[in-house]
C-alpha positions as CSV (number, residue, x, y, z in Angstrom):
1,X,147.4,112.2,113.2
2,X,148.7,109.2,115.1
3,X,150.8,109.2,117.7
4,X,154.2,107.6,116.7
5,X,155.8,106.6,120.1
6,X,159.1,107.6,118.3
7,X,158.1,111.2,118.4
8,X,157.6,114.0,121.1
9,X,154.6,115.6,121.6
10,X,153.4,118.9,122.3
11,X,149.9,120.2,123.4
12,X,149.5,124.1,122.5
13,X,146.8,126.2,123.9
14,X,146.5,129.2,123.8
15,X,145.0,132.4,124.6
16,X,142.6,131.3,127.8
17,X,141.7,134.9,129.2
18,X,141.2,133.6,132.7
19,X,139.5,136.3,134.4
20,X,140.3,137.7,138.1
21,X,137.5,135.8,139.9
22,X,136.2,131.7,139.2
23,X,132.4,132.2,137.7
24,X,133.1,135.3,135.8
25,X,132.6,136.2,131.8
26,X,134.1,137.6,129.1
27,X,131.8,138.4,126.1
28,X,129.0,136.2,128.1
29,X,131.3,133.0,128.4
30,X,133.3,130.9,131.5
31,X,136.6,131.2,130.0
32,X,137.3,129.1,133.4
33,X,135.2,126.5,132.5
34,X,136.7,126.6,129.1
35,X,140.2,126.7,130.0
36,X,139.6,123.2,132.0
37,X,137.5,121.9,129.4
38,X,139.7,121.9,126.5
39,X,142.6,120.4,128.8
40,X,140.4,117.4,129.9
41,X,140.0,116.5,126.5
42,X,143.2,117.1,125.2
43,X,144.4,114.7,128.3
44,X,141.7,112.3,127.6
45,X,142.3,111.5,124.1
46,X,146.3,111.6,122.9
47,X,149.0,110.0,124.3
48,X,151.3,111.8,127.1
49,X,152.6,114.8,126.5
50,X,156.2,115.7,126.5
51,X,155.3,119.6,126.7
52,X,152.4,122.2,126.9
53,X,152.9,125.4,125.3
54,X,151.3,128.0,126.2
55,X,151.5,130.6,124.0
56,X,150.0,134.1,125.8
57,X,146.7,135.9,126.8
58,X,147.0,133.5,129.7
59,X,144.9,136.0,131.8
60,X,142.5,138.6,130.7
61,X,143.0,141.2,133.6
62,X,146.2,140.1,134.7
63,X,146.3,139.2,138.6
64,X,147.7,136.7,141.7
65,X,144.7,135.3,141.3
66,X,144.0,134.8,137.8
67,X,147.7,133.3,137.8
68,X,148.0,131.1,141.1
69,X,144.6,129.6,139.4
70,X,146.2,128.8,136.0
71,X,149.1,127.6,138.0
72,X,147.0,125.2,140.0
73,X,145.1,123.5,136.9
74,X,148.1,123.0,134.7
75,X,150.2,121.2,137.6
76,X,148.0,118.7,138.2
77,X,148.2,117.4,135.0
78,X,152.3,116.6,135.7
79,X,153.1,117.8,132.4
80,X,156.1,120.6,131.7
81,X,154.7,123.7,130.7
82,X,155.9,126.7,129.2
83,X,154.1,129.8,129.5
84,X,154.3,132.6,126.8
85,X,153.4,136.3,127.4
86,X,150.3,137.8,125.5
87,X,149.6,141.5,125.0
88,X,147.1,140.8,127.6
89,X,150.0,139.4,130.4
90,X,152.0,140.9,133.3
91,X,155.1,139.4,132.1
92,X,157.0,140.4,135.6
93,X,153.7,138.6,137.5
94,X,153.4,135.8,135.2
95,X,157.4,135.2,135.6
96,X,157.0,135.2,139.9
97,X,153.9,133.0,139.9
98,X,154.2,130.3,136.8
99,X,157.9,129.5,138.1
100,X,157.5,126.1,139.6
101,X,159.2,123.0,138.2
102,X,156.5,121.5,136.2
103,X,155.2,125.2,135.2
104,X,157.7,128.0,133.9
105,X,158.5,130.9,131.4
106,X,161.6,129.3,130.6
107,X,162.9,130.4,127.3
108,X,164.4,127.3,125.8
109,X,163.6,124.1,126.1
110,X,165.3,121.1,125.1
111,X,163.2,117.9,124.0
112,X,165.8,115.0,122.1
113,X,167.6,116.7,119.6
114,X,165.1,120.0,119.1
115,X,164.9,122.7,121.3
116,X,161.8,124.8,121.6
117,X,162.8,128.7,122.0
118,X,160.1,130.9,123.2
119,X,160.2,134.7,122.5
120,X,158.3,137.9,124.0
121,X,156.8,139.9,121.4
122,X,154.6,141.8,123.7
123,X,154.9,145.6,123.5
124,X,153.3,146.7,126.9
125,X,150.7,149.2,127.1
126,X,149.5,147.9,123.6
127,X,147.8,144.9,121.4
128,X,150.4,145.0,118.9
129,X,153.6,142.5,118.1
130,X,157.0,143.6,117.5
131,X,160.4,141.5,119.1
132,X,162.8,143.3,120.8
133,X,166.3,143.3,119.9
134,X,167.3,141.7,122.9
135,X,164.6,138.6,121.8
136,X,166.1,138.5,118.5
137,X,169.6,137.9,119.9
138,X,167.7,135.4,122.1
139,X,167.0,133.8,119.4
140,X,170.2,134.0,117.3
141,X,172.6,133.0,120.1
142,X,169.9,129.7,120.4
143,X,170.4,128.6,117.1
144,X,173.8,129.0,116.6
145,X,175.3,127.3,119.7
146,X,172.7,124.4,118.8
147,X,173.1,124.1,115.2
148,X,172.6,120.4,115.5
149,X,169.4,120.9,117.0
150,X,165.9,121.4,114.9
151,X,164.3,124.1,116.1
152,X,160.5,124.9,117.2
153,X,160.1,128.8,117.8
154,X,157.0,129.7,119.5
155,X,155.4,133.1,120.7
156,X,152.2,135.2,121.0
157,X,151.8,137.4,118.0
158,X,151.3,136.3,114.3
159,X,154.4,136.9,112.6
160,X,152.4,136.1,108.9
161,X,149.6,138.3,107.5
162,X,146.1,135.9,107.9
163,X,144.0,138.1,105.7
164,X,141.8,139.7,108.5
165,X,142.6,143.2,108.1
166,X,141.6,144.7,111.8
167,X,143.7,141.5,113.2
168,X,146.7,142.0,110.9
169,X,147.8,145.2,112.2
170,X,148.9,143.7,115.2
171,X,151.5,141.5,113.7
172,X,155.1,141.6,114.6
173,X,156.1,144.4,113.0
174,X,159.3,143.8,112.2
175,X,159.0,140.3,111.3
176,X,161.1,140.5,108.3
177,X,164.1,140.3,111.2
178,X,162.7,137.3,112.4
179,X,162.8,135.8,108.9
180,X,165.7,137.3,108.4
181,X,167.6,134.8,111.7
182,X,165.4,132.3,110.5
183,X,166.8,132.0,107.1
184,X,170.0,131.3,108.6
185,X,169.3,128.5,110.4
186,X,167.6,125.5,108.1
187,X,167.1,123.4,111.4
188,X,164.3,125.9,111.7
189,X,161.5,123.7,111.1
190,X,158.4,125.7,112.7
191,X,157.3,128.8,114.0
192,X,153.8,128.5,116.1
193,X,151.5,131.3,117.7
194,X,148.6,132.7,119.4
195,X,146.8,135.8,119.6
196,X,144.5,134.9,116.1
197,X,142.1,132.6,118.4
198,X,141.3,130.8,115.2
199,X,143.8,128.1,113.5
200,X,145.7,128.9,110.7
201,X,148.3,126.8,108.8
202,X,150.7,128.9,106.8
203,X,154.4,129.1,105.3
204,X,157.6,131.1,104.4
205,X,159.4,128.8,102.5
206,X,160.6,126.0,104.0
207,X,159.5,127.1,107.5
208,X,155.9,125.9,108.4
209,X,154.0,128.8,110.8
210,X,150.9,127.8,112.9
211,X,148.2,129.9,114.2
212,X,146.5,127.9,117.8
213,X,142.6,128.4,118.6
214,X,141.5,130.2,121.6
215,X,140.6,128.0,124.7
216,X,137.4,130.6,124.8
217,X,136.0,132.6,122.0
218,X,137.4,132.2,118.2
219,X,137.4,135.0,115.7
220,X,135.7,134.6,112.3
221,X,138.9,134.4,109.6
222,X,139.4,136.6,106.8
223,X,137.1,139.6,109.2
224,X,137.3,143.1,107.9
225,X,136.7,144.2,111.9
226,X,136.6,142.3,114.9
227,X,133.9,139.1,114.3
228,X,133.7,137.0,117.3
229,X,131.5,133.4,116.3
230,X,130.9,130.3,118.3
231,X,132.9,127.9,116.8
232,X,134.4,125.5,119.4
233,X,137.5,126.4,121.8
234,X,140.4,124.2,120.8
235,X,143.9,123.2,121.1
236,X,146.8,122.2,118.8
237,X,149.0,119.8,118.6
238,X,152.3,118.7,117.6
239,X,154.1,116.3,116.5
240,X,158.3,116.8,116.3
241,X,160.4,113.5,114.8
242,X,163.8,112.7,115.4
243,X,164.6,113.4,111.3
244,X,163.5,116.7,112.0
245,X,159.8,116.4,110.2
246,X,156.8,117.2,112.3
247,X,153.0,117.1,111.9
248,X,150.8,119.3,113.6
249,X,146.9,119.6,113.5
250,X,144.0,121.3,115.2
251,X,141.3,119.6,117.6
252,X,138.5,121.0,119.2
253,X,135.8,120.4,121.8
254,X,132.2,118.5,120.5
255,X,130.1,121.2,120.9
256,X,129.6,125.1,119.7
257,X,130.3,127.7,122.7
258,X,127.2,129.0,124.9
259,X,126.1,132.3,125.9
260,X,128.5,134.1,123.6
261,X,127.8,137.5,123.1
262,X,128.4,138.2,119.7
263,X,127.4,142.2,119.2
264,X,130.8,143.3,121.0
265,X,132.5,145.6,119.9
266,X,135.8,144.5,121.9
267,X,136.7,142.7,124.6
């Protein structure tokens, strides 16, 4: 994908699990040392970024540490950045920590003539998706004082079945209302995710829907049960043009994870 200097970009990552304390593991691996690794890359071989979306599981036991940590990495890149909540978040901590002005959970973003609208489908207390009527008004009062705006919609659960059975019910559960606003609104262009750690590229008619790779661990696709393998931590990017097409495609880092422990059974 080239970069078109007539086009914003966007750097997703998602789902980095950063852990309380620098040096430890989850399922035998730095998600730290991840997390910094897939950014220097990213950084190293595209273009600027207009936007990094970060789109949930930011921590994996949510503290001021974990945060104030995240915080410090993605700042020094001098890149806006919009944090998502995961199932995996403290919403209310990541909201008083990741609120500087490079680093935020704003909501809506506007970048030329699109505007990026993030939404919370965390359910606290559980790994499952569903968004809240108060999100889905979010989302319908977004589009329709902007209809001359394309539209990006990001958040943390998969709102499209990806065939792995144990993963798919944790979906947004009433993602029919989602589609439902969506349909509405034909400057609707994407709709972009986390929470899969795997990529996927998917579609509901005219609406293309992206699944983002894990900065740490990925999960095998199509898994009957939870199947963590070492395939490589990665990002996404994206592509959004002023005509309202956008490209999008998945990168990841040279080499196969280390240390993985691959007999969990959860993490």
């Amino acid at each position: 994908m080239a970069h078109n200097s007539s086009c914003l970009s966007i750097l997703q990552i998602s789902d980095s699990h950063i852990l309380p304390e620098p040096g430890e593991t989850l399922l035998g691996i730095d998600t730290d040392y991840y997390f910094q690794a897939v950014l220097e890359q990213a950084f190293a071989s595209h273009p600027p970024f207009d936007l990094i979306l970060f789109t949930g599981d930011l921590g994996q036991h949510p503290g001021r540490s974990n945060y104030q940590r995240i915080l410090n990495t993605l700042e020094a890149y001098k890149t806006p950045c919009i944090c998502l909540p995961g199932n995996h978040d403290d919403y209310k901590l990541m909201q008083e920590i990741l609120n500087t002005e490079l680093v935020s959970c704003r909501k809506q973003v506007f970048l030329g003539n699109w505007q990026v609208i993030s939404l919370n489908s965390q359910v606290p207390g559980t790994p499952e998706g569903r968004l809240s009527d108060q999100e889905l008004t979010f989302l319908e009062q977004c589009l329709s004082s902007h209809p001359n705006h394309y539209a990006l919609i990001a958040m943390h659960h998969h709102c499209l079945a990806v065939n792995s059975p144990w993963m798919d019910t944790m979906m947004v559960e009433n993602a029919q209302e989602l589609f439902a606003i969506i349909n509405q609104h034909p400057k609707v262009k994407a709709v972009t995710f986390g929470h899969i750690h795997q990529a996927a590229t998917l579609e509901a008619g005219s609406v293309r829907v992206w699944g983002a790779p894990s900065t740490c661990f990925q999960f095998q696709p199509e898994s009957k049960q939870l199947t963590v393998v070492d395939t490589p931590p990665g990002y996404r990017l994206i592509q959004l043009f002023a005509d309202g097409s956008l490209e999008s495609e998945v990168h990841r880092l040279p080499k196969p994870l280390t240390g993985l422990q691959t007999d969990t059974q959860g993490y």
